[in-house]
C-alpha positions, 0 to 999 in steps of 0.5 A: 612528600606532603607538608605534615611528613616533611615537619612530622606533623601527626594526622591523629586528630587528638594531636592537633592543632600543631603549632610550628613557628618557621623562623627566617635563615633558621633551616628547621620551624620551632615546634611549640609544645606548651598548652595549646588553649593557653593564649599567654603561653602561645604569645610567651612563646612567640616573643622568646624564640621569634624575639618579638613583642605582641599586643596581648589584648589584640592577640586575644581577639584573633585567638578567641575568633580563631578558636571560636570558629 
């Protein structure tokens, strides 16, 4: 069983990308469903389900160089 059958990550390629936050002592990852270009809705997601607080301006350079290739 390869990694996206295990999770049920489509292979469509207008579903991705496909965010999954795995969560320790938690047994299934956290699947995100918000906007997918939105940086604010990925970092407001990541602080209420891992209860963490990230540095938004630092964030935006990772994803802008991340989506940016």
């Amino acid at each position: 069983m390869d990694l996206a059958e295990r999770f049920s990550v489509s292979t469509k390629k207008d579903d991705h990308p496909t965010y999954l936050l795995f969560v320790q002592g938690k047994e299934s990852p956290i699947r995100y469903t918000g906007d997918k270009q939105s940086a604010d809705d990925i970092v407001k997601f990541l602080m209420t389900e891992a209860g963490t607080k990230l540095d938004l301006k630092y964030f935006m350079i990772l994803f802008s160089n991340y989506r940016d290739g």
